[in-house]
Structures are given as structure tokens and as C-alpha cells.
VEXDOGU-386549 format. One line per field, with one value per residue (C-alpha): residue in three letters; z, x, y. Coordinates in nm, 4 decimals. Each point is the difference from the previous one (the first is absolute). Layout:
aa	ALA,...
Z	Z,...
X	X,...
Y	Y,...
//
This chain:
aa	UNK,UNK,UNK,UNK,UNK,UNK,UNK,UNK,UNK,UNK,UNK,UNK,UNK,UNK,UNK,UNK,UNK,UNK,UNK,UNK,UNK,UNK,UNK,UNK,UNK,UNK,UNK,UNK,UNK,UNK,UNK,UNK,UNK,UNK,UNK,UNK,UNK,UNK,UNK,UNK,UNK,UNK,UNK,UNK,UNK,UNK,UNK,UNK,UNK,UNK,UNK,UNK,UNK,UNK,UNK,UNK,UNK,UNK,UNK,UNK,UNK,UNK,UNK,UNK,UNK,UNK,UNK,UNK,UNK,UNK,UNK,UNK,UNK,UNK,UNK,UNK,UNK,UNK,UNK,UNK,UNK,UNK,UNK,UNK,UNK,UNK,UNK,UNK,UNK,UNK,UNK,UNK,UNK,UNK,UNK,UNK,UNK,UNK,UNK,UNK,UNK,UNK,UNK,UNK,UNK,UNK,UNK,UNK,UNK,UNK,UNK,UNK,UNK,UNK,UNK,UNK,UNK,UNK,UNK,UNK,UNK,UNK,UNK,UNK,UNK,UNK,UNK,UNK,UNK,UNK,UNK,UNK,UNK,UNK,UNK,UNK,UNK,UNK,UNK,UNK,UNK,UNK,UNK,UNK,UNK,UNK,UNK,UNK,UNK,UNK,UNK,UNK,UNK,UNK,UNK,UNK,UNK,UNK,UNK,UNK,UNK,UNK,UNK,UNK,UNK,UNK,UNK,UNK,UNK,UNK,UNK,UNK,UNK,UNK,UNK,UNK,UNK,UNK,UNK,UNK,UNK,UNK,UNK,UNK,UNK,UNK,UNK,UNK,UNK,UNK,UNK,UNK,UNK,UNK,UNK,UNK,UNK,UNK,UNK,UNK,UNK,UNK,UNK,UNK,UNK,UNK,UNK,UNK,UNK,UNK,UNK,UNK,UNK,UNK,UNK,UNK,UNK,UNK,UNK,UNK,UNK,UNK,UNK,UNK,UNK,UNK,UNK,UNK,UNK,UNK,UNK,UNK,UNK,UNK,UNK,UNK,UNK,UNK,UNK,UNK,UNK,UNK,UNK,UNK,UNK,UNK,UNK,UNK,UNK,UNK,UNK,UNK,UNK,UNK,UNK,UNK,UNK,UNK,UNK,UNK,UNK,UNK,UNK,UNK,UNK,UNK,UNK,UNK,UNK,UNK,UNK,UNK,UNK,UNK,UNK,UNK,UNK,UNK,UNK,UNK,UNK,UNK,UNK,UNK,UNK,UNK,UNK,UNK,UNK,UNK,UNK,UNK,UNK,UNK,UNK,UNK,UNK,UNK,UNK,UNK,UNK,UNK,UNK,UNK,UNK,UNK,UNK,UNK,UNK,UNK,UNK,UNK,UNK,UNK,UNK,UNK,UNK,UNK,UNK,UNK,UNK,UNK,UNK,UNK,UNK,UNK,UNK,UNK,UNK,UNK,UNK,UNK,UNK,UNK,UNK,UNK,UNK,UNK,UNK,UNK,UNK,UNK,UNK,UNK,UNK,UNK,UNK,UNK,UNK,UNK,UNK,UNK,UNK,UNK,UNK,UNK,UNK,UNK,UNK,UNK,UNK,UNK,UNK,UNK,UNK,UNK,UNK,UNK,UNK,UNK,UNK,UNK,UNK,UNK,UNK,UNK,UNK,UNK,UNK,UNK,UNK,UNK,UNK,UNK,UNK,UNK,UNK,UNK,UNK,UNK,UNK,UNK,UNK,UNK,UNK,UNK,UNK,UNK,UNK,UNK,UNK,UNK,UNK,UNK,UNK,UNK,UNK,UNK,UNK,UNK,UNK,UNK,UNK,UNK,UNK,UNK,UNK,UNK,UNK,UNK,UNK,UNK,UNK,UNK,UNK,UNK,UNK,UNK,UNK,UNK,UNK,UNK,UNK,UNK,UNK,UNK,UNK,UNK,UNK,UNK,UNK,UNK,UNK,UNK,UNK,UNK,UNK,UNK,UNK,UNK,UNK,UNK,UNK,UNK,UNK,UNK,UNK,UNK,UNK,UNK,UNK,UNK,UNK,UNK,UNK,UNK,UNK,UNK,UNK,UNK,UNK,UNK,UNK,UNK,UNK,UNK,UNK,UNK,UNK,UNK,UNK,UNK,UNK,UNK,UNK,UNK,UNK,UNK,UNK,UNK,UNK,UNK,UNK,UNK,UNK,UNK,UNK,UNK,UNK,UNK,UNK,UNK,UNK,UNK
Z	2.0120,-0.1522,-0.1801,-0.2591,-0.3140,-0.1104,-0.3440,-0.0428,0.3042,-0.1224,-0.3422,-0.1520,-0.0610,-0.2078,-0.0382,-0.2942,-0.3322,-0.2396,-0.1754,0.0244,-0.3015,-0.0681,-0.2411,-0.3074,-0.0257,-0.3321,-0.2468,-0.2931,-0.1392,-0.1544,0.3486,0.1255,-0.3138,0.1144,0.3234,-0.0752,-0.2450,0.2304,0.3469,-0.0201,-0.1191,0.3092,0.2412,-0.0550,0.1797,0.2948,0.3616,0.1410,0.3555,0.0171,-0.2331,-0.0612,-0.1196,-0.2926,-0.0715,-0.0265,-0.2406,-0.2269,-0.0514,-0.0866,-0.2267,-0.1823,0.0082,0.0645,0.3718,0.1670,0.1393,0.3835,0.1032,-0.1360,0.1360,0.3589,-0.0128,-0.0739,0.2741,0.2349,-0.0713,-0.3059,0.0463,-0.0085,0.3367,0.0270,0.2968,0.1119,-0.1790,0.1123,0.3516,0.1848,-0.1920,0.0469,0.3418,0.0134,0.1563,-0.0923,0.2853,0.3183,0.1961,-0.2191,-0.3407,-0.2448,0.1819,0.2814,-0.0455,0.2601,0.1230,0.1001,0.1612,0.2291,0.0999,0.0453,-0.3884,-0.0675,0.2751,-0.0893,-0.3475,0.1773,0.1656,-0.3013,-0.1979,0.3447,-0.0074,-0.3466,0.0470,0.2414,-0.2001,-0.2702,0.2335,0.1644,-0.2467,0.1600,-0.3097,-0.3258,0.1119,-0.1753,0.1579,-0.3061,-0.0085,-0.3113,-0.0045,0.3434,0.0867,0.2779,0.1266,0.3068,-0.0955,-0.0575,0.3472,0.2020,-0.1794,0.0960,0.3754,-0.0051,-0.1505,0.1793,0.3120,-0.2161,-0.0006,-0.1904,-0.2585,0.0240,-0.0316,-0.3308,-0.1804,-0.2556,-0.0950,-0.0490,-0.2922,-0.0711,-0.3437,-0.0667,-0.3131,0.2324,0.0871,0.2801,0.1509,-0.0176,0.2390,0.2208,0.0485,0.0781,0.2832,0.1388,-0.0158,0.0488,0.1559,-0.1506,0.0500,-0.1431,-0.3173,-0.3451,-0.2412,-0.4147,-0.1862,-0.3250,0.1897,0.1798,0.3091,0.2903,0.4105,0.3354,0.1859,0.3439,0.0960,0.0033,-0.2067,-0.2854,-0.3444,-0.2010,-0.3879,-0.1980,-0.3858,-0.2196,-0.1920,0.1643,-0.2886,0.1378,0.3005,-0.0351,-0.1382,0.1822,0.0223,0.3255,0.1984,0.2151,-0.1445,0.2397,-0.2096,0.1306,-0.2124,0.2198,-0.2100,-0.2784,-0.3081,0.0534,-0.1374,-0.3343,-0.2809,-0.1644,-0.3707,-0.0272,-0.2827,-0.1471,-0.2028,-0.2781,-0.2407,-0.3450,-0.2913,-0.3151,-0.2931,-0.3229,-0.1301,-0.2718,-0.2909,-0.0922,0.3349,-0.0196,-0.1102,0.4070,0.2379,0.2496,0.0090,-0.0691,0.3092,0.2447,-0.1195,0.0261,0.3484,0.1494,0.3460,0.0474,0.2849,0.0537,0.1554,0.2408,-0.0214,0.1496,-0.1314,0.0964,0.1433,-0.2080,0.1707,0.1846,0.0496,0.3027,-0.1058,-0.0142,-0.2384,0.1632,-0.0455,0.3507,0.1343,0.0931,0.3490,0.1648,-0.1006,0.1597,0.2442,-0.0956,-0.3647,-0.3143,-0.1969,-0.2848,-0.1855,-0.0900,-0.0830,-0.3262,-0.2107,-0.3072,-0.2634,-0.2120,0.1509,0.1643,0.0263,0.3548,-0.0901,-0.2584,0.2423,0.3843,0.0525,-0.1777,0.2629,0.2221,-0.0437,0.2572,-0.2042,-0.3391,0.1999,-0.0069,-0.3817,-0.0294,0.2211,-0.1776,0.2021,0.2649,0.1321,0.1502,0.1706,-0.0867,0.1919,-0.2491,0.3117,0.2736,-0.2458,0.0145,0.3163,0.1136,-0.2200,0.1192,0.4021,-0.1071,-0.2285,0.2737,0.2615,-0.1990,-0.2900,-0.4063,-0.2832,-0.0165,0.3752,0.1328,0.3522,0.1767,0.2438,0.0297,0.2463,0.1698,-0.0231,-0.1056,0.2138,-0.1996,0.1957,-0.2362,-0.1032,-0.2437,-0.0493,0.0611,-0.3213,-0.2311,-0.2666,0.1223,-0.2368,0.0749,0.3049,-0.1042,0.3228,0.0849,0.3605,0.1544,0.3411,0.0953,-0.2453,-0.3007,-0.3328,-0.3655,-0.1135,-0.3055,0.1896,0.1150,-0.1337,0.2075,0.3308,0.0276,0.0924,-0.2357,0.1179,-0.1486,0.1086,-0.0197,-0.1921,0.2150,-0.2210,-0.2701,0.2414,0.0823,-0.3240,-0.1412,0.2948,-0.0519,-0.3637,0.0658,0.2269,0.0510,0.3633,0.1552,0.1261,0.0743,0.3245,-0.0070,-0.0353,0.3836,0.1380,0.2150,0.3270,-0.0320,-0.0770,0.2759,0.2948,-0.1067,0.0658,0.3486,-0.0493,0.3076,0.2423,-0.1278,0.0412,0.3628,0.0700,-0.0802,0.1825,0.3263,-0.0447,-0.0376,0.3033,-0.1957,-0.0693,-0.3437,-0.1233,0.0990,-0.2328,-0.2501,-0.0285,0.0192,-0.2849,-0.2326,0.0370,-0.0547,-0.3189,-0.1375,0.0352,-0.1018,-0.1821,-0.0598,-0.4172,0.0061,0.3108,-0.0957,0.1737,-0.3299,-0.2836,0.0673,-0.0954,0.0889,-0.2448,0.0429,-0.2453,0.1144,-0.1197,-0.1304,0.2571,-0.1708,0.2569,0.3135,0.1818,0.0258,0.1211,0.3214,-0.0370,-0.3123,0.1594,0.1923,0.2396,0.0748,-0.0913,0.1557
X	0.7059,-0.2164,0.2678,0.0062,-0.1343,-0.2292,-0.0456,-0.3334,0.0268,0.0957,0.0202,-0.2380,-0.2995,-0.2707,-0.3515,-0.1023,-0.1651,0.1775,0.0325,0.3738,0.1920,0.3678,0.1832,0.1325,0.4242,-0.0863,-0.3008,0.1179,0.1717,0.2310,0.1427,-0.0279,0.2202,0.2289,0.0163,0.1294,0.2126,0.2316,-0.0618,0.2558,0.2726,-0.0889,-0.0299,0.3314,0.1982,-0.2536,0.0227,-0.2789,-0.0173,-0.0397,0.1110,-0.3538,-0.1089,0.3026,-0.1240,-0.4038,0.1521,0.2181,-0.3294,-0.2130,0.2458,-0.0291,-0.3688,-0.1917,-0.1539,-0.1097,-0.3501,-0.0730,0.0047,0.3245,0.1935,-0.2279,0.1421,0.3792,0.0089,-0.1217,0.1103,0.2802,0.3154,0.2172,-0.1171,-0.3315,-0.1656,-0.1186,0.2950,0.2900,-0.0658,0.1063,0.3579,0.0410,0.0176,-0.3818,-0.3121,-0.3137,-0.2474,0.0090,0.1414,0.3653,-0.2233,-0.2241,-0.3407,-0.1607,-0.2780,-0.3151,0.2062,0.2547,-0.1926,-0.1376,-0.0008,-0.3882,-0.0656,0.1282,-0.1327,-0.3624,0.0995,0.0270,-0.3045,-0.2177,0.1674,-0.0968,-0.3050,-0.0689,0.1297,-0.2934,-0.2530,0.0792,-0.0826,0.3681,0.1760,0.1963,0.2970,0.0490,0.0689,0.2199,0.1602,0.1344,0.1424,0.0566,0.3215,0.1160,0.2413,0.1705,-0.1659,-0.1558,-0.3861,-0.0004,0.2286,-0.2955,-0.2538,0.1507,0.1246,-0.3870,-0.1581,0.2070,-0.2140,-0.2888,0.1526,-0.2881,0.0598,0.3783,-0.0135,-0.2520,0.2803,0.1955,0.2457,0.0591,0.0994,0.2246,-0.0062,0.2837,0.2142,0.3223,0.2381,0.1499,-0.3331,-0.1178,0.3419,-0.1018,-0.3787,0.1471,0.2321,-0.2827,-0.2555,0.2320,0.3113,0.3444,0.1582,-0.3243,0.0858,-0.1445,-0.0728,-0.0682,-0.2303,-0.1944,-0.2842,0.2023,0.2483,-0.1592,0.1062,-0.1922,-0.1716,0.0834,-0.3330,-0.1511,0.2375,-0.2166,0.1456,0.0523,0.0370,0.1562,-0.0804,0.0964,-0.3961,-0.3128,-0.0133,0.2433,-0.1945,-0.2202,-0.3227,-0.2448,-0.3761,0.0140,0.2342,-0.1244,0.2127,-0.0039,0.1755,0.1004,0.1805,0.0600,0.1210,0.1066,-0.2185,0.1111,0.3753,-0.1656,0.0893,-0.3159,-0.0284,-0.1505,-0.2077,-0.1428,-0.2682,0.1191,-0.1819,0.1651,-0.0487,-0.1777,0.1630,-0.1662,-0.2976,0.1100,-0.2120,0.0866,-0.1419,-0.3539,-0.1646,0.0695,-0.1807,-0.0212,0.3718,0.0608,-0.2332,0.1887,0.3533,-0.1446,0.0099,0.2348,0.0565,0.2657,0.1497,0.4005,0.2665,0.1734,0.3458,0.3653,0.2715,0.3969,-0.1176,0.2530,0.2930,-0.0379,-0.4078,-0.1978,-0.3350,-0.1188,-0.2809,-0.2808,0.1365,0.0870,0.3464,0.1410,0.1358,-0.2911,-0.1848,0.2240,0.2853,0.3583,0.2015,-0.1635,-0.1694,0.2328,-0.3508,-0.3472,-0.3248,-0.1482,-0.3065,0.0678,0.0016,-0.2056,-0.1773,0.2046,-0.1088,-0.0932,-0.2172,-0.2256,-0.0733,0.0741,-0.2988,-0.2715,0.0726,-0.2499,-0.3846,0.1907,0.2909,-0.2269,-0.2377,0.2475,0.1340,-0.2834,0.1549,0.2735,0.3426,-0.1114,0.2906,-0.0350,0.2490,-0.0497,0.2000,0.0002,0.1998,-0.2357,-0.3017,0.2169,0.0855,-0.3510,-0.1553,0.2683,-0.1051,-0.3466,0.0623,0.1421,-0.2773,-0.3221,0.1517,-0.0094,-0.1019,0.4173,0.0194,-0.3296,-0.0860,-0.2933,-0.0408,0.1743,0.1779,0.2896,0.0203,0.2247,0.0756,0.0798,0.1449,0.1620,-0.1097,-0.1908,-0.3638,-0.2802,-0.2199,0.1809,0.2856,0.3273,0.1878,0.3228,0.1094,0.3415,0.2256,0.3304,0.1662,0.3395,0.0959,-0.3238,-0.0453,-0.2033,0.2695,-0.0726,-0.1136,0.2176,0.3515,0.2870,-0.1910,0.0545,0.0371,-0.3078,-0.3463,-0.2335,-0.3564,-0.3627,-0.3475,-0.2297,-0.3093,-0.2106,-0.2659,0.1791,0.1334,-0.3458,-0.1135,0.3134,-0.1072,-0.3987,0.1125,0.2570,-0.2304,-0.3407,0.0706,0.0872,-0.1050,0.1656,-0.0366,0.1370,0.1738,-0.0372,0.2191,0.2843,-0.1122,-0.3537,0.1546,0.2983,-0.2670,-0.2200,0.2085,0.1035,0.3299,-0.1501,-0.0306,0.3215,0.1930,-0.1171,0.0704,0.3378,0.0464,-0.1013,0.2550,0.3199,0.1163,0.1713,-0.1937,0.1903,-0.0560,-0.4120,0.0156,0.1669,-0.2697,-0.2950,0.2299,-0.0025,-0.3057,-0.1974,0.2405,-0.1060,-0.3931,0.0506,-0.2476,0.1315,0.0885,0.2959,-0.0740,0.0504,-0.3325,-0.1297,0.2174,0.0657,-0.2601,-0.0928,-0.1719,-0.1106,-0.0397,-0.2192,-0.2035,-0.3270,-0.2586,-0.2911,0.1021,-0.1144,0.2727,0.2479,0.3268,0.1730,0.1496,-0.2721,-0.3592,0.0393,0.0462,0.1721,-0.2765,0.1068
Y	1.0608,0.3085,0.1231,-0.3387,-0.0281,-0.3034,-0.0633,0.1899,0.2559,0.3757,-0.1183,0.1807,-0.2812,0.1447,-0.1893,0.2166,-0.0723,-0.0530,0.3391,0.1257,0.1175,-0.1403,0.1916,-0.1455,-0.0108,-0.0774,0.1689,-0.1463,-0.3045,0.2270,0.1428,-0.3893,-0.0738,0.3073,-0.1518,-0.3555,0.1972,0.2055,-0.1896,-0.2335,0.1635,0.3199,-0.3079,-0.1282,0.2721,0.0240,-0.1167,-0.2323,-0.0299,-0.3917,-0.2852,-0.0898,0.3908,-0.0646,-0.3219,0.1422,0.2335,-0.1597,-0.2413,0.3131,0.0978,-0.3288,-0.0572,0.3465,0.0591,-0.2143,-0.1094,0.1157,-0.3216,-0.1113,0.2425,-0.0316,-0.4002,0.0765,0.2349,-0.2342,-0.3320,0.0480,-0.1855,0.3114,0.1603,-0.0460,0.1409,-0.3394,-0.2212,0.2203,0.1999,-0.2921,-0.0354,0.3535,0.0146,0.1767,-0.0914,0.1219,-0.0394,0.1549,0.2954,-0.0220,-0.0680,0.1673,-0.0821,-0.1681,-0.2460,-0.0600,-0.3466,0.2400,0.2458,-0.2066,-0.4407,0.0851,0.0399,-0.3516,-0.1774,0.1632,-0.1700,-0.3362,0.0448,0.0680,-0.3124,-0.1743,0.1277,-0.1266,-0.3415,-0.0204,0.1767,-0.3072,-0.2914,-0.0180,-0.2531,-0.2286,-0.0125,0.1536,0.3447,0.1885,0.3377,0.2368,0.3797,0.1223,0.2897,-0.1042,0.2909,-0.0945,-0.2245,0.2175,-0.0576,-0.3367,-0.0708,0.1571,-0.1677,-0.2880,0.0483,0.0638,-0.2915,-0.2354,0.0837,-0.2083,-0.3667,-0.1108,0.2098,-0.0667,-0.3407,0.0646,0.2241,-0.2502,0.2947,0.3259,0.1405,0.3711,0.1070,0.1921,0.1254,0.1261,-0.2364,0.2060,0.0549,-0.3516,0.0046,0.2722,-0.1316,-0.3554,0.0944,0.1856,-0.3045,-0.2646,0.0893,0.0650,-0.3526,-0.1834,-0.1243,0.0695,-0.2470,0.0178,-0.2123,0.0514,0.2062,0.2324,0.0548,-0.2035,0.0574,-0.0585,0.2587,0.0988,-0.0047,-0.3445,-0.1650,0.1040,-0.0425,0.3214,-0.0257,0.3215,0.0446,0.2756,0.0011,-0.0868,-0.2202,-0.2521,-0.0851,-0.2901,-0.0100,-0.2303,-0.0355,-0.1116,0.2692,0.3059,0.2724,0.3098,0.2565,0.3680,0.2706,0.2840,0.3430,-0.2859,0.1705,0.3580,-0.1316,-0.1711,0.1733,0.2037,0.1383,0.3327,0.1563,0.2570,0.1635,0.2260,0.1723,-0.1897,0.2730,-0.2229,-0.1048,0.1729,-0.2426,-0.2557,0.0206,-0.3794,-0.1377,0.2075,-0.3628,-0.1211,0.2380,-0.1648,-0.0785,0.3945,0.1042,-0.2068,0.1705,0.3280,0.0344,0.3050,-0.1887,-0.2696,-0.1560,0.0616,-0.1740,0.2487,-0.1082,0.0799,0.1716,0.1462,0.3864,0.2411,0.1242,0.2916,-0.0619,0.2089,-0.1389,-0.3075,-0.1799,0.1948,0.3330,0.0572,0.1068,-0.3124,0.1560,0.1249,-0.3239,-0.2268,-0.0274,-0.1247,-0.0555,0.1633,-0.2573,-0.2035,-0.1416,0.1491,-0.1329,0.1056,-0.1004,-0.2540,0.1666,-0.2806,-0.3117,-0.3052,-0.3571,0.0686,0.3193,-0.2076,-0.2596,0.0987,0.2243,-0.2047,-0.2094,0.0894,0.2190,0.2171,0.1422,-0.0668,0.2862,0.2750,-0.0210,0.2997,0.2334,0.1858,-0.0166,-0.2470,-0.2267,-0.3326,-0.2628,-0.3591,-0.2674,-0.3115,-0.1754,0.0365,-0.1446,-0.3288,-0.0047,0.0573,-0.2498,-0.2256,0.0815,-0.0994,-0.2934,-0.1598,0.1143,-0.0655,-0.2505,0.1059,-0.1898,-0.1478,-0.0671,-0.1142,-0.0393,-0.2185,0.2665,0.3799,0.0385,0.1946,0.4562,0.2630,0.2935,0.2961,0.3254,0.3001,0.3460,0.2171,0.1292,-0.2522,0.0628,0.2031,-0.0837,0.0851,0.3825,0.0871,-0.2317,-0.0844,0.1043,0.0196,-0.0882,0.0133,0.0758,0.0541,0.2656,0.0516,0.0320,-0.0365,-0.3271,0.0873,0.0466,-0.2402,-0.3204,-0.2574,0.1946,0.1423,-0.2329,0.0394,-0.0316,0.0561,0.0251,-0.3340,-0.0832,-0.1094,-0.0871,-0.1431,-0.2760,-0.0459,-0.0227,-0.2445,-0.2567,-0.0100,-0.0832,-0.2834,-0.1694,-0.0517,-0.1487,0.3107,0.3555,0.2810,0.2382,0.3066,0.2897,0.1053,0.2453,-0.1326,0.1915,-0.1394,-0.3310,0.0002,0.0923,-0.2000,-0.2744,0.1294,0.2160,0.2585,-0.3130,-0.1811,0.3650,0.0104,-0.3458,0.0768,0.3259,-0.1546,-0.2698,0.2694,0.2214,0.2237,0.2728,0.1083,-0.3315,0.0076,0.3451,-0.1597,-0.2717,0.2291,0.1915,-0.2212,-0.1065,0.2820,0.0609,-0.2918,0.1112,0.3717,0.1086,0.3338,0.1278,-0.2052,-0.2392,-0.3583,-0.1109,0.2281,-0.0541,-0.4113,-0.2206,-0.3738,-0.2134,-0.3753,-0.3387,-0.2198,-0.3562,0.1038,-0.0143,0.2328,0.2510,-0.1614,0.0811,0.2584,-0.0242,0.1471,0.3661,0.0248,0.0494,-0.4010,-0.1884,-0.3650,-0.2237,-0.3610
//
């Protein structure tokens, strides 16, 4: 069990400012021009090592490279072999012992019950409603959280009987599959309709609704969403930038009559789109100028990251986004990672929590669990992460075989919600060993031991369970954080797990 990988442990998570220095691929538009110029036709008689590698670059080739983001998204979820669209049909399973990774739900049952419990807990806190709930995990996996969560709840037939459905929003066909045999049973049947793929949970006959966007699930003033997305924002796709000293165009004598307009061109420091190129044949360093071997294990890298060599449409707008990233465009070479997709999803978690100014509610209602990794306060530099066979690789080599992971902003989710919605606040980061005892994993682990004979089995428990609170460098009671959405109550009460108690 020590000897596997999650998706943050031994991967080299930094919480540092944002100060590191990317080398340029690139210092000219001339070499870029060079590039474009000669890549194709070298391409043409090189191997790639998946379909989807060719595919990436043959589309370089036509367009230029391409934003980190873009090529983040084909790797995961591109129809040729995507890591999320393809493992399945391949024959390959990414979780567990025989996968890339292990997630907390596989660690240990405890971590999803304790989830159950807090959801519990808050369906108390907010006055016990009697329908309207909504259960909904976002990136579902396999299934394995959201089956303990509900083996748990189902223990609370009040709140059972309040739960209308439950939704699983879900882009993979064959794991919408996998994470219905596991809730419902093989032989229960699955039905379409124009929301989703609907089927009847095993526990409590409770309906369960799959959709491929959050998006598709209804919108109404009236429900009780209870929303968790457990190690779901670490796979969105980020764009990364930096600031590079731009040398100045000589003055133009004909524009001396608009001063103003000449002072605010004059500035040396620009933002820049680091984007993601084929690596040339034969390469043993990567973009950062560090031999590609002793940074990672596994196949040499087939693409590089390199700075833009002019602005994109993304570096003009992406990091006036937000006073944070507008703060560093002072500091010469400071990078940043901006995750447009997690600002929507966030404001979407509150919209539907607290009500916007499109979707109104009478009263807020409902919370969102959030449970992934990176630093608490700081913006996230250089997090991008490759994983396969529970071993760090390149993010840059065998696209579509590899997991690509990256570290959360905390804060920015934070600060997306409090600006969709007025009707909500926002608890959090805490780290997941302060969280996870809070809620009782020491008791619950001890419960359990006493109920098993077998002593190898009682170590296992207390195994896991302490791995899920380590607070060591790389312990993921340190490097996982839990964050909570909740209706806007001035601060009066905090939740469970965040400082609170149940408050009936």
C-alpha cells in the first residue's frame, strides 16, 4: 500500500512564489518562423509512441504550438486515446493497485463514509429538509467515493427519504459504465433521456442521474444541491504564463501628439503564453534546461514547453483576470497558472448553493465539498505532473498514457464563488489531516479494528489511516486540502471538519 503513488504524493508539489524562470525555445520570431518552417517536413519520418502524440503534432504543424491547456485537454479526454476517453477500450485501468494512482476512496472505506457524515452533518446544520435534496459528485472515478457515501447516509432515513436524486457528472462513457455496476448492480438497467443516463441505486432505491456537464443537471430554486468534487480540479486543464522582459520598439516621431497612449506602450514587461511544442529528435533536456532523465522516470519527452514568442489572445486577457495575477506583472520572470475551468465550475457550485442574479433563490441552500491538492494561499508555478504506474514520467511523453495532474488554486475557487453569488461563503482551505480527524477518522479506524480478528487486516486499517493524515513533506494529511461552499450565514457558524460542530 506504501509503495503507490497518489496524484500529488512524491510528485514534487512546490508552494513557492511565483518566481521561476522557463526558458524560451524560441527568442525570436525569426527562430519561431524557422521552426514552423522545417518541423513538419523532420516530423514526417518520426515515430510517436501513441496515435494521439502524431495527431498533437501534425496539428502543431498546421497551426503553431499550442496553448498549455489545449494540449492538457487532448491528452485527457481527446477521442484518439485520451487518458480518460480511451484507458477503458484499451484494456487499462487507471485507479488502484494495477493503475497509475490511488485515490483517498481507495485507500481506505473510512474517507468516504467521513464524506457522508459531513454531508449528513450539513443536512442537519440546514434545518433537516424533508425533500429537495440533491446528492452530486462531480469526476466520479469509479464510483468508490460516492458508494461509501452512500452505504453511509442510508443509515439516516430521514435524510434518505429527503434525497430526490443523485446526480454523476461524467464525460466517459465507459466509466459512467463502471460507476453504475458499482452503485447499482450489473443486471440493473440503464435508461437515456434528454438529461442524461438514468438507473436505480442499490441503496434505497434511490434514483441516480449521469450527465456529461454539470450544466445538464437541473437548475431549480427550490433543490438542496450537496455537491462534492474529490481530486476533480487537479485534472482541469490550466494555461501558464509568463513575464518577459519585451525589448521597446524605437519611439515614433508621428505619434509624439498622444502621450498618454505612448506611456502605456512603453512598458518592458508583458505577460506570455507558455505554450507546447514537438521536442527535437534526439533531445536530453527538456524546456527548463534540465536533463530530461534525471528529472523524471520513464520515455524521453516527445513535446516541450516554451514561452510565446509574442502575445496570444489568452495572454492579453487571462491574467487581468484577477488583482492576484495583475500583482505580479512587476516582477520580472514570475510565472503563474490560471485554470479558466475551475472559475466556472466554482461559480457554478455556488450559483446553485447561494442563487445569482440568472438563477435566484428565496433562500440558499445546499454545500459543496471540495477535497484536492496544492498550497493554501499561494498561486500555483510549475505543477504540471506526470503519472503512470505509480511513477512520476514526463507530462510531455506518450500523450494519452500518462495522467496528467496539477496543483489547485485554492483561492481562486474561493474567489470565483464569492463573485457568482452573494448567498454564499466559503470555508477553507484546511488541511486534510486536520479535516479527516476532525471528523472522527481515529475513532472510526478503531471501531473497525476491533470488529476484524485478523490481525493483518487491523494493520492494514490503522495503515491507511494514518496515510491518509500524514503530515509528513509529502504526507497527504499535508499536501490535500478540504475546502467548503456554504449559504451565507455572516459567519455564525462553521461547518464540521472546518473549526464546527453539527448545529441541529
Amino acid at each position: 500500500m506504501r509503495s503507490m503513488i497518489t496524484r500529488a504524493a512524491r510528485c514534487g508539489l512546490t508552494n513557492s512564489s511565483a518566481t521561476k524562470l522557463a526558458r524560451p525555445v524560441w527568442s525570436s520570431c525569426q527562430s519561431y518562423r524557422h521552426f514552423t518552417a522545417t518541423a513538419a517536413k523532420r516530423d514526417e519520418e518520426r515515430k510517436w509512441s501513441t496515435p494521439l502524440a502524431k495527431q498533437l503534432t501534425e496539428a502543431i504543424n498546421t497551426t503553431g504550438p499550442i496553448p498549455l491547456a489545449s494540449y492538457m485537454r487532448m491528452c485527457l479526454t481527446s477521442d484518439t486515446g485520451g487518458y480518460y476517453t480511451g484507458a477503458i477500450q484499451q484494456g487499462r485501468d487507471q485507479f488502484g493497485k494495477k493503475g497509475d494512482f490511488i485515490t483517498s476512496p481507495e485507500i481506505s472505506q473510512i474517507f468516504g463514509e467521513l464524506i457522508g457524515i459531513w454531508f449528513v452533518a450539513e443536512w442537519i446544520s440546514q434545518g433537516r429538509p424533508r425533500s429537495g435534496v440533491e446528492l452530486m459528485e462531480v469526476g466520479p472515478g469509479r464510483g468508490t467515493l460516492m458508494d461509501d457515501m452512500l452505504r453511509t447516509i442510508k443509515n439516516f432515513p430521514d435524510m434518505v427519504s429527503s434525497i430526490d436524486a443523485i446526480y454523476m457528472v461524467e464525460a466517459s462513457p465507459e466509466l459512467r459504465v463502471a460507476q453504475k455496476n458499482l452503485l447499482c448492480g450489473e443486471d440493473t438497467p440503464l435508461t437515456e433521456s434528454k438529461i442524461g443516463y438514468h438507473s436505480t441505486s442499490k441503496y434505497a432505491n434511490l434514483p441516480i442521474v449521469w450527465t456529461e456537464t454539470i450544466q445538464a443537471v437541473p437548475k431549480e430554486a427550490s433543490k438542496t444541491p450537496f455537491i462534492v468534487a474529490h481530486e476533480f480540479f487537479d485534472a482541469l486543464p490550466i494555461h501558464a504564463f509568463q513575464v518577459v522582459d519585451v525589448p521597446q520598439q524605437p519611439a515614433d516621431p508621428s505619434k509624439a501628439d498622444s502621450p498618454s497612449k505612448s506611456k502605456a506602450n512603453t512598458s518592458p514587461l508583458q505577460w506570455r503564453e507558455m505554450v507546447v511544442a514537438p521536442a527535437p529528435p534526439g533531445s536530453t533536456h527538456d524546456s527548463l534546461g534540465t536533463p530530461k532523465l534525471e528529472r523524471h522516470d520513464g520515455p524521453v519527452p516527445e513535446f516541450q514547453l516554451a514561452v510565446s514568442p509574442s502575445a496570444t489572445r489568452h495572454s492579453m486577457y487571462v491574467p487581468e483576470s484577477s488583482p492576484r495575477y495583475k500583482a505580479l506583472k512587476s516582477t520580472p520572470n514570475a510565472l503563474i497558472e490560471v485554470c479558466p475551468d475551475a472559475y466556472l465550475y466554482a461559480a457554478e457550485f455556488a450559483a446553485r448553493i447561494g442563487g445569482s442574479a440568472q438563477h435566484p433563490k428565496e433562500r440558499a441552500s445546499g454545500a459543496a465539498l471540495i477535497l484536492d491538492y496544492g498550497p493554501s494561499d499561494t498561486i500555483p508555478v510549475n505543477s504540471l505532473r506526470g503519472i503512470k504506474g505509480h511513477k512520476r514520467v514526463s507530462p510531455f511523453s506518450e500523450p494519452g498514457l500518462v495522467d496528467l495532474s496539477v496543483d489547485v488554486d485554492f483561492m481562486a475557487i474561493a474567489e470565483a464563488s464569492m463573485i457568482a453569488s452573494e448567498g454564499i461563503e466559503v470555508h477553507g482551505p484546511v488541511n486534510q489531516g486536520d479535516f479527516l480527524e476532525a471528523m472522527g477518522i481515529q475513532q472510526r479506524a478503531q471501531y473497525l479494528a476491533k470488529k476484524v480478528g485478523d490481525e493483518a487486516k487491523k494493520q492494514e486499517i490503522e495503515t491507511s489511516c494514518q496515510r491518509l493524515v500524514d503530515r509528513g513533506p509529502n504526507g497527504m494529511g499535508k499536501l490535500y486540502k478540504a475546502l467548503a461552499i456554504l449559504p451565507e450565514n455572516e459567519g455564525r457558524r462553521r461547518p464540521t471538519g472546518f473549526g464546527g460542530d453539527v448545529s441541529a
